[in-house]
BASE-230978 format. One record per residue (C-alpha): residue number from 0; x negated, y, z negated. Coordinates in steps of 0.001 Angstrom, whole numbers. Each point is the difference from the previous one (the first is absolute). Layout:
# BASE-230978
NUM  X  Y  Z
...
END
This chain:
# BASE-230978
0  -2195  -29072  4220
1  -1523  2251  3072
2  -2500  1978  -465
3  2314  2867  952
4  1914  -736  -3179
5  -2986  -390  -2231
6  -1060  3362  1376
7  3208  1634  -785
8  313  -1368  -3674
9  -3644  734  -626
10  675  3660  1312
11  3537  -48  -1728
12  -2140  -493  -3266
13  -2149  2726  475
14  2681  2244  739
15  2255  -36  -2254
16  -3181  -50  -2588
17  -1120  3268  1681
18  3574  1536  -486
19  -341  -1251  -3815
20  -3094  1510  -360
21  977  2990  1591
22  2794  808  -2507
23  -1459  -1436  -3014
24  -3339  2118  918
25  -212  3143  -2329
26  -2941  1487  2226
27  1385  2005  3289
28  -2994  -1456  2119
29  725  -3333  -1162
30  3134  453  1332
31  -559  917  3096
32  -2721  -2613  546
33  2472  -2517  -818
34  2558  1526  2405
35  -2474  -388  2649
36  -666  -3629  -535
37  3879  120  363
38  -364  1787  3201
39  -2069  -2133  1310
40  1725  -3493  -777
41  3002  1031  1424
42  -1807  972  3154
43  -1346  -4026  88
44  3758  -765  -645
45  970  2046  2785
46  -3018  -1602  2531
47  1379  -3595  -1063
48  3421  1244  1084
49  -1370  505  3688
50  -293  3942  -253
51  -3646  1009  476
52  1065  3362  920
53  1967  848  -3623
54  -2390  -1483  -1965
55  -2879  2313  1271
56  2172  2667  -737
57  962  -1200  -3324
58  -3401  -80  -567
59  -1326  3245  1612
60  3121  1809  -966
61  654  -643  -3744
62  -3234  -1426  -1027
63  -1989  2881  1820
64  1642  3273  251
65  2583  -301  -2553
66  -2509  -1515  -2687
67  -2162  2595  436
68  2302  2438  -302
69  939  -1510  -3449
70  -3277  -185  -975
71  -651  3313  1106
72  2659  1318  -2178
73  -780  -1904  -2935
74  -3528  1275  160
75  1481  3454  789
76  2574  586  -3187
77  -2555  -2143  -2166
78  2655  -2662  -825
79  -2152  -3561  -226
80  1597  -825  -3575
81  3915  -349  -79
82  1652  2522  -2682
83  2029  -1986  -2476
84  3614  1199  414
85  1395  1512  -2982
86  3750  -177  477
87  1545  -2408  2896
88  1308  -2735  -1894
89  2850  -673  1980
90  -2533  -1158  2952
91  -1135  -3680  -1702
92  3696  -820  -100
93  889  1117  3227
94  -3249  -1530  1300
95  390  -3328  -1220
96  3748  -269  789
97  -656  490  3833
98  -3140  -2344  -485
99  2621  -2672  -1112
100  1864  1099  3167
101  -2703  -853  2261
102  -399  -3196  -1173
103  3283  -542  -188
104  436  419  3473
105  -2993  -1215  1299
106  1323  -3288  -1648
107  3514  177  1484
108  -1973  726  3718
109  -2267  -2966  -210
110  2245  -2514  -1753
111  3378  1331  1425
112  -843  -999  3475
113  468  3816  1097
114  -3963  599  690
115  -275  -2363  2623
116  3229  1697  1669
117  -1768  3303  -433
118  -3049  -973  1707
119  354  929  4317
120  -2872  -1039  2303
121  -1742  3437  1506
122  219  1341  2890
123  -2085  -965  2835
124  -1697  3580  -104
125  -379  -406  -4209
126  -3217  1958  -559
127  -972  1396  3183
128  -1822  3084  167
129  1392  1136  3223
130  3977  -886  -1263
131  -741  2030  -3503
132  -1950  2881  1533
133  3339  350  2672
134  2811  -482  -2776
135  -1955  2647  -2991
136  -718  2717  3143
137  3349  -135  1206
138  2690  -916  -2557
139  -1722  634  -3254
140  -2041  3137  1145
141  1604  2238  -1703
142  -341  -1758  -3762
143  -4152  -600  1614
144  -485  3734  -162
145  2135  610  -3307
146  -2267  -2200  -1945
147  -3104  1229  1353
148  1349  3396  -1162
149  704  -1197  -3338
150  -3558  -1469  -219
151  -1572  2920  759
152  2108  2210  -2691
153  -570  -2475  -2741
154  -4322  417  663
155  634  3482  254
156  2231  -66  -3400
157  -2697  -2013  -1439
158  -2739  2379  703
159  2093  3118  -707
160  986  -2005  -3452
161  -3804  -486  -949
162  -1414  3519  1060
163  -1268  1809  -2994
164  700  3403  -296
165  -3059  2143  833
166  0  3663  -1753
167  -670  2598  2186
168  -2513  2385  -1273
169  693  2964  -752
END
């Protein structure tokens, strides 16, 4: 084995057991720390895949602004301990049929054959920051500024959720 593979089953590991944690987690900042962790192995994924330039952003993107914007919201509405639902119990079912799912075809990719079919080598410009800043400025500009937009309504929804209501006096 490489040390590139080690690397990659080591950080495999620690992903997936940050995604467990994550949903098995009944604290909201546990959660989110353990998303973060997440964050940040798939950036290392994405630097062993030769693309220095997504991985930063994966990292600076989701782990920073994002995550801190979750955070900030937690902290905001006061929501660190999950509420246990009281009705919803359709959702196990449904959850643990498409669970099966995924495996199921996760199994049929690997030991089918049809994974190694799927798999394309990238292109020569895979990853560079001059090649992504060209294609999201020009082609994808539009949904750029629609989601920056959104972003901005959901921190101003947040705070306009979490103002109290100050009496005037009379």
């Amino acid at each position: 084995m490489t040390g590139d593979l080690l690397l990659f089953f080591g950080l495999a590991i620690v992903a997936v057991a940050a995604a467990v944690g994550m949903l098995a987690s009944r604290n909201a900042v546990y959660s989110a720390l353990f998303l973060i962790i997440n964050f940040a192995t798939i950036g290392v994924f994405f630097l062993l895949l030769g693309a220095p330039f997504i991985a930063m952003a994966q990292v600076t993107v989701y782990a920073g602004a994002i995550m801190v914007l979750f955070l900030f919201v937690i902290m905001l509405l006061g929501a660190e301990q999950v509420q246990q639902p009281g009705g919803g119990g359709w959702q196990r079912p449904l959850a643990i049929l498409l669970a099966v799912a995924l495996v199921v075809e996760t199994a049929v990719l690997i030991f089918g054959g049809g994974a190694s079919q799927a798999i394309l080598p990238a292109a020569s410009d895979y990853g560079n920051p001059q090649a992504i800043g060209m294609e999201l400025f020009s082609d994808f500009l539009l949904p750029f500024e629609i989601t920056s937009v959104l972003l901005l309504a959901a921190m101003v929804g947040v705070i306009v959720i979490t103002k109290e209501d100050r009496k005037k006096p009379e």
